[in-house]
Biotite code that builds the C-alpha atoms (Angstrom):
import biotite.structure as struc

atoms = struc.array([
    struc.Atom([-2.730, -134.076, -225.869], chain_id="A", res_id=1, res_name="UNK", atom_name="CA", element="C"),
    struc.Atom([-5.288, -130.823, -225.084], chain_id="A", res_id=2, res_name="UNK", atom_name="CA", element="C"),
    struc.Atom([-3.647, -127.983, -224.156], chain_id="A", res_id=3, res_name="UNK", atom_name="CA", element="C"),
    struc.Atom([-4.683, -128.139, -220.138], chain_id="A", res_id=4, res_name="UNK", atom_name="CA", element="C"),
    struc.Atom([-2.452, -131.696, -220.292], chain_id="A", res_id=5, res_name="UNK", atom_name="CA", element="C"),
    struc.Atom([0.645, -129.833, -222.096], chain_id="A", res_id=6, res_name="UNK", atom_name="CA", element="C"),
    struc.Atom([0.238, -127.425, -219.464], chain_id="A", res_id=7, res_name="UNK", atom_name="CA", element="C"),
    struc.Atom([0.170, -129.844, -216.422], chain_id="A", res_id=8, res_name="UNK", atom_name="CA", element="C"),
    struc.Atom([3.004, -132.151, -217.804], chain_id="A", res_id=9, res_name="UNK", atom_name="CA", element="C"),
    struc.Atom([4.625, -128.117, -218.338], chain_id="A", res_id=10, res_name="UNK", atom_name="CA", element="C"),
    struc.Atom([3.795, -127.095, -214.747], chain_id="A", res_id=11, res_name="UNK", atom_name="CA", element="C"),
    struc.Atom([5.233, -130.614, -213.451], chain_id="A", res_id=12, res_name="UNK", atom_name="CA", element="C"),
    struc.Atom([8.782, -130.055, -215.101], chain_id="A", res_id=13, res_name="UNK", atom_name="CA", element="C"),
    struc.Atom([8.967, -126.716, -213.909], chain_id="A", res_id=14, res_name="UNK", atom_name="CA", element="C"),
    struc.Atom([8.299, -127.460, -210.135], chain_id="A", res_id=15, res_name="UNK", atom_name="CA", element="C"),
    struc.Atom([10.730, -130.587, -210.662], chain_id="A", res_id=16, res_name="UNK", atom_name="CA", element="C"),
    struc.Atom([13.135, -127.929, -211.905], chain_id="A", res_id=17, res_name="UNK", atom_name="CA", element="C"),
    struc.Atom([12.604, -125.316, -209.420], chain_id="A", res_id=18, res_name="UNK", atom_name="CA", element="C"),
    struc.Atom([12.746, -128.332, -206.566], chain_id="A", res_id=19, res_name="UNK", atom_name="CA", element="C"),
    struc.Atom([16.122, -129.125, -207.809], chain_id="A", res_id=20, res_name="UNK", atom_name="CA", element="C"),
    struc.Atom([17.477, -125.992, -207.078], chain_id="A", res_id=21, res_name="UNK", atom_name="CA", element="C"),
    struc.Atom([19.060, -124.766, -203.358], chain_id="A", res_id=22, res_name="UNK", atom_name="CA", element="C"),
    struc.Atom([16.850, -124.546, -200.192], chain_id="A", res_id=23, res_name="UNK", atom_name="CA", element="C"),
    struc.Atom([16.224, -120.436, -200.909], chain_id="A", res_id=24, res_name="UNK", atom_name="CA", element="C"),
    struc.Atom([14.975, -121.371, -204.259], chain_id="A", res_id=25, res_name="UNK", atom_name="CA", element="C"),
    struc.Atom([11.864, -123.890, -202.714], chain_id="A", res_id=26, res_name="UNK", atom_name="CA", element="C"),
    struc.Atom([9.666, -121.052, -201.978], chain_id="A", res_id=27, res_name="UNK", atom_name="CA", element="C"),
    struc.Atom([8.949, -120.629, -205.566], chain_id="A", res_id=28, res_name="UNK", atom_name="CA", element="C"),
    struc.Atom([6.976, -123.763, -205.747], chain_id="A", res_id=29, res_name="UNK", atom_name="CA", element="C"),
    struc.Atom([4.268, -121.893, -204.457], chain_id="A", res_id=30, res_name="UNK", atom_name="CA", element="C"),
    struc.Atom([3.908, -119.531, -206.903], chain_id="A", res_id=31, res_name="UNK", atom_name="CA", element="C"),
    struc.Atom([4.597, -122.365, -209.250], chain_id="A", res_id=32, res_name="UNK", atom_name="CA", element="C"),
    struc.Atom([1.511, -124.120, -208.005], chain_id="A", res_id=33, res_name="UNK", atom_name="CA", element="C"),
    struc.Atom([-0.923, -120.799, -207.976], chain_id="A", res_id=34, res_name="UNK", atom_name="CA", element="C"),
    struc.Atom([-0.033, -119.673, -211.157], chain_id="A", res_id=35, res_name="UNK", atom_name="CA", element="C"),
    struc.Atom([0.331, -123.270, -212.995], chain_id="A", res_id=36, res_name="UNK", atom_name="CA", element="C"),
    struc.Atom([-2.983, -124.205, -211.282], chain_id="A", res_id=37, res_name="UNK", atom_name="CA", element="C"),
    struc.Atom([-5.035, -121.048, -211.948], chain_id="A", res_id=38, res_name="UNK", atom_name="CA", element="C"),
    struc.Atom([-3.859, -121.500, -215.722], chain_id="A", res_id=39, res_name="UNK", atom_name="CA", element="C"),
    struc.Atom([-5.073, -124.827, -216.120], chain_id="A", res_id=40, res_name="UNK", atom_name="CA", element="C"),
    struc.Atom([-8.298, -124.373, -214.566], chain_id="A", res_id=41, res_name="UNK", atom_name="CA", element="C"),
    struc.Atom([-8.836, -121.533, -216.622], chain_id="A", res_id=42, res_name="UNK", atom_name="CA", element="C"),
    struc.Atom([-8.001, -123.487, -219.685], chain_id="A", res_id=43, res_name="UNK", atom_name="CA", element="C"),
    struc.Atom([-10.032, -126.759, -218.948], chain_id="A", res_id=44, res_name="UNK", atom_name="CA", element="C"),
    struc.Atom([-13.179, -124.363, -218.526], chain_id="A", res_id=45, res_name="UNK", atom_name="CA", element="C"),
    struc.Atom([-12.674, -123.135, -221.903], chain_id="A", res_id=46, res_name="UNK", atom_name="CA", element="C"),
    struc.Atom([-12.254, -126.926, -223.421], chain_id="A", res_id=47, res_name="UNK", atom_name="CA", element="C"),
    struc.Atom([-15.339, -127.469, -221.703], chain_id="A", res_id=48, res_name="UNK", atom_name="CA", element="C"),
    struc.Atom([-17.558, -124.860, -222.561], chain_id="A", res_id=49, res_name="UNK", atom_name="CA", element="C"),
    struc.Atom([-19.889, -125.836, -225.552], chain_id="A", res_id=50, res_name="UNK", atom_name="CA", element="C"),
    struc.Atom([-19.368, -123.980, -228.925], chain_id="A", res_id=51, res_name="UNK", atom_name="CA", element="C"),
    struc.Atom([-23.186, -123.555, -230.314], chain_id="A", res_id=52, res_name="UNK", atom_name="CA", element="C"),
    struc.Atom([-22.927, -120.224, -231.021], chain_id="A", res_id=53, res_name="UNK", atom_name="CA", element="C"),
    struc.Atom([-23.147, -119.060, -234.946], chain_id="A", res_id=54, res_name="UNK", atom_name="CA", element="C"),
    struc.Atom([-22.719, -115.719, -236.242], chain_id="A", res_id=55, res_name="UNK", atom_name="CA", element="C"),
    struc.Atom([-24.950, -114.640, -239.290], chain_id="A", res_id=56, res_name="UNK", atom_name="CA", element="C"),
    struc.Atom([-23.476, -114.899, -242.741], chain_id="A", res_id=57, res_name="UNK", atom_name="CA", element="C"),
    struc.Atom([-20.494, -112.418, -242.952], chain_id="A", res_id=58, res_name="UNK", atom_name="CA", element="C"),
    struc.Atom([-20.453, -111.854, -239.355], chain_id="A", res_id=59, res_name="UNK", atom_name="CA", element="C"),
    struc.Atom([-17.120, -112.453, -237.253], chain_id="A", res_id=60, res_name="UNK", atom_name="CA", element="C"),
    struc.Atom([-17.844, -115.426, -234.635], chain_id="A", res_id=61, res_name="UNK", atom_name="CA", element="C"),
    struc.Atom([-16.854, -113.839, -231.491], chain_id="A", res_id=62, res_name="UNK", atom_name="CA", element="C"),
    struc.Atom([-16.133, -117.639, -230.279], chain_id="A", res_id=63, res_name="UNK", atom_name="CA", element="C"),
    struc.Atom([-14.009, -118.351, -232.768], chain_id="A", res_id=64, res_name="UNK", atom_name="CA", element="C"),
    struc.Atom([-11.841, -114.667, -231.758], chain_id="A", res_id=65, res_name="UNK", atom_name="CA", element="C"),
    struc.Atom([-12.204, -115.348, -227.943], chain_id="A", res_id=66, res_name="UNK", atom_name="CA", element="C"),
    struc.Atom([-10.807, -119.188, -228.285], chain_id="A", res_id=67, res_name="UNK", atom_name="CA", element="C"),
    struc.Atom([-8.051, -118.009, -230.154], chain_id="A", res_id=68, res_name="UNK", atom_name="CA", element="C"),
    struc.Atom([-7.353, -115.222, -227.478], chain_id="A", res_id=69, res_name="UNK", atom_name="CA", element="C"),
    struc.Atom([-7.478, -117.963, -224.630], chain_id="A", res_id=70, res_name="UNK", atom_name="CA", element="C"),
    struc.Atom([-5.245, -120.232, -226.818], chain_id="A", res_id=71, res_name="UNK", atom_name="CA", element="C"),
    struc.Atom([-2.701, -117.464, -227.104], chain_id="A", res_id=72, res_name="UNK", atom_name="CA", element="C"),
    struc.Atom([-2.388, -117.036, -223.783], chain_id="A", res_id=73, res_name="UNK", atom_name="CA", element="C"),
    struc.Atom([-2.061, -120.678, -222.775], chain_id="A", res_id=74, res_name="UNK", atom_name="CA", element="C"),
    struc.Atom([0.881, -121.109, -225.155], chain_id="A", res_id=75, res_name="UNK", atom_name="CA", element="C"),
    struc.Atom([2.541, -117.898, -223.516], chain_id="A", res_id=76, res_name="UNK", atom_name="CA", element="C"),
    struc.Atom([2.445, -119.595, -220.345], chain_id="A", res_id=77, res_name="UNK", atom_name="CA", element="C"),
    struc.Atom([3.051, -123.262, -221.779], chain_id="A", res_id=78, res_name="UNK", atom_name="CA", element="C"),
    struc.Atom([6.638, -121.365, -222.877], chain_id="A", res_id=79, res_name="UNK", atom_name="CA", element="C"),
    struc.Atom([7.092, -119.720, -220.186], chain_id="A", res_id=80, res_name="UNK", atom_name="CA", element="C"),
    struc.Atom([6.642, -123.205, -217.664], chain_id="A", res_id=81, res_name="UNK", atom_name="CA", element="C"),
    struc.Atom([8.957, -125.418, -220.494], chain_id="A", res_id=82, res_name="UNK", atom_name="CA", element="C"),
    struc.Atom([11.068, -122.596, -220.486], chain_id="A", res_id=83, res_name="UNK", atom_name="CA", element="C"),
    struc.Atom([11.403, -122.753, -216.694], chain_id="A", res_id=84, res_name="UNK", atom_name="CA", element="C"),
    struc.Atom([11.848, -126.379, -216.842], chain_id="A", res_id=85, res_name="UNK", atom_name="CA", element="C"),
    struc.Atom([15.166, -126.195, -219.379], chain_id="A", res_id=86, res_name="UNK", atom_name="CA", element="C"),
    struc.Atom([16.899, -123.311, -218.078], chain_id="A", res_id=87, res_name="UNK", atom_name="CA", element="C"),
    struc.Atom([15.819, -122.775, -213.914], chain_id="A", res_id=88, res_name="UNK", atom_name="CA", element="C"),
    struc.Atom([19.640, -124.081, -212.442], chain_id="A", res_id=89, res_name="UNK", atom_name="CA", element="C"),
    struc.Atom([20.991, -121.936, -215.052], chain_id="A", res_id=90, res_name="UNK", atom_name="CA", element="C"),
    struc.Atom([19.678, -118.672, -213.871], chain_id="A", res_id=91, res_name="UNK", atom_name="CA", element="C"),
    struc.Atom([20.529, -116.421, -211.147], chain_id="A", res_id=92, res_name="UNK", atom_name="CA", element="C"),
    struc.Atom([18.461, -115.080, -208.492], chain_id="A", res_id=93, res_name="UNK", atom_name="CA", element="C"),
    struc.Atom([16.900, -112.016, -210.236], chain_id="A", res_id=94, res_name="UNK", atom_name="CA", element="C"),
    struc.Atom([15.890, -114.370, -213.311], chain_id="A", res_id=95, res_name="UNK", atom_name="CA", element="C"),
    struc.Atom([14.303, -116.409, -211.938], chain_id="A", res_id=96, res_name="UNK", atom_name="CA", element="C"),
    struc.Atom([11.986, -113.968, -210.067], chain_id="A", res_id=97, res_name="UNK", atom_name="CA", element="C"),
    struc.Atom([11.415, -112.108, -213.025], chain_id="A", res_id=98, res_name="UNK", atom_name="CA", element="C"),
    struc.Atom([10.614, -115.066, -214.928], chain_id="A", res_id=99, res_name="UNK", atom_name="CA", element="C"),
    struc.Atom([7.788, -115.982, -211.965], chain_id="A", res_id=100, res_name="UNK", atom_name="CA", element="C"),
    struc.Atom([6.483, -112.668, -212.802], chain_id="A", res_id=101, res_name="UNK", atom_name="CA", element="C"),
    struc.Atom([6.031, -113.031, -215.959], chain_id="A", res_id=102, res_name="UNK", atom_name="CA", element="C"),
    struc.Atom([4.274, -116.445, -215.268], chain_id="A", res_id=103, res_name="UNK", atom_name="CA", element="C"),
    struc.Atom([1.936, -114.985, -213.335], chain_id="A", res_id=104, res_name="UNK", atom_name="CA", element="C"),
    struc.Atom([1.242, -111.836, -215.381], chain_id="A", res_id=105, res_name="UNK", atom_name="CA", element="C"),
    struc.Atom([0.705, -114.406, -218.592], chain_id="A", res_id=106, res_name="UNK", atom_name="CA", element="C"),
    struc.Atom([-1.159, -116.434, -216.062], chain_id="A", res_id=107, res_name="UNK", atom_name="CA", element="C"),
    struc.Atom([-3.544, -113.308, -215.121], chain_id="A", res_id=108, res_name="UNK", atom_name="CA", element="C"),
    struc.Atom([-4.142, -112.380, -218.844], chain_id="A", res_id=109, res_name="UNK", atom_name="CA", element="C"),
    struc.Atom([-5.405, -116.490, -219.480], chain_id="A", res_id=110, res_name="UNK", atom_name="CA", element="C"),
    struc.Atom([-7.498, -116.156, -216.937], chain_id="A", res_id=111, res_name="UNK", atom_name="CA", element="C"),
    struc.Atom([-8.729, -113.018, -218.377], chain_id="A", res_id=112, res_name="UNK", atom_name="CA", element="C"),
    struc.Atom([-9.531, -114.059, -221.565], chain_id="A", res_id=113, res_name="UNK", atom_name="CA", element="C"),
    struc.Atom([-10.689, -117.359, -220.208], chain_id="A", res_id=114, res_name="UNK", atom_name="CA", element="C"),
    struc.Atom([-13.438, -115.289, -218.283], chain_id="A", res_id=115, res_name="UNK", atom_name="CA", element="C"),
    struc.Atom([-14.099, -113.181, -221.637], chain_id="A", res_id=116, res_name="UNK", atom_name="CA", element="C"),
    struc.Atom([-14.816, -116.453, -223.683], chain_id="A", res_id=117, res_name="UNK", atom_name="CA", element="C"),
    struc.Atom([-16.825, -118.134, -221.085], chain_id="A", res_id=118, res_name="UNK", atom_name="CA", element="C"),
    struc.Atom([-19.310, -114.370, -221.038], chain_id="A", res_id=119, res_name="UNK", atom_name="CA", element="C"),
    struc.Atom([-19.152, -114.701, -225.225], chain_id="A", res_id=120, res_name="UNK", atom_name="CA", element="C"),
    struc.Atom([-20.478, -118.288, -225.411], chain_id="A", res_id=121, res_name="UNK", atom_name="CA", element="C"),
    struc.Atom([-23.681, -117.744, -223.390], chain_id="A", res_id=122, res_name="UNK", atom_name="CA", element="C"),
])
């Protein structure tokens, strides 16, 4: 399984989660879906881009550094959505939001860094 498809499957227990939860809770689904959405995106462009790129002898592969940056940051929001999916009925109100923000703040550093290794392979 690539790490786009843990983070679908991730995003899909999450929503289920959140869906689960009382009628005031529904309106997270949206964020859910943005954040979730924007990370995988950001994620399959990276698993697509083409890794041709070689450093001289001695020389640190700036690839190699950016797809480990991108990879961090997909498994800080992989976490964060199974994470969501265990625990969402068991938090209150003020949780849960600030566990949305933090889903979208990891979600705006992927996409960051997704950008950053998509500029270093060309």
């Amino acid at each position: 399984m690539s790490d786009a498809e843990a983070l679908e499957w991730a995003l899909k227990a999450a929503r289920a989660a959140a869906d689960q939860g009382t009628p005031t809770d529904r309106h997270v689904a949206g964020r859910l879906a943005r954040a979730g959405t924007a990370a995988i995106e950001a994620l399959q462009a990276c698993e697509a881009q083409a890794t041709w790129f070689r450093p001289a002898a001695g020389d640190p592969d700036p690839q190699m550094v950016a797809r480990h940056d991108v990879r961090a940051a997909a498994q800080a929001v992989l976490a964060q959505l199974e994470l969501i999916g265990i625990a969402w009925p068991a938090w209150d109100a003020a949780t849960r939001g600030e566990m949305l923000g933090e889903v979208e703040e990891s979600t705006r550093l992927l996409v960051d860094q997704a950008e950053h290794f998509s500029r270093s392979a060309i």
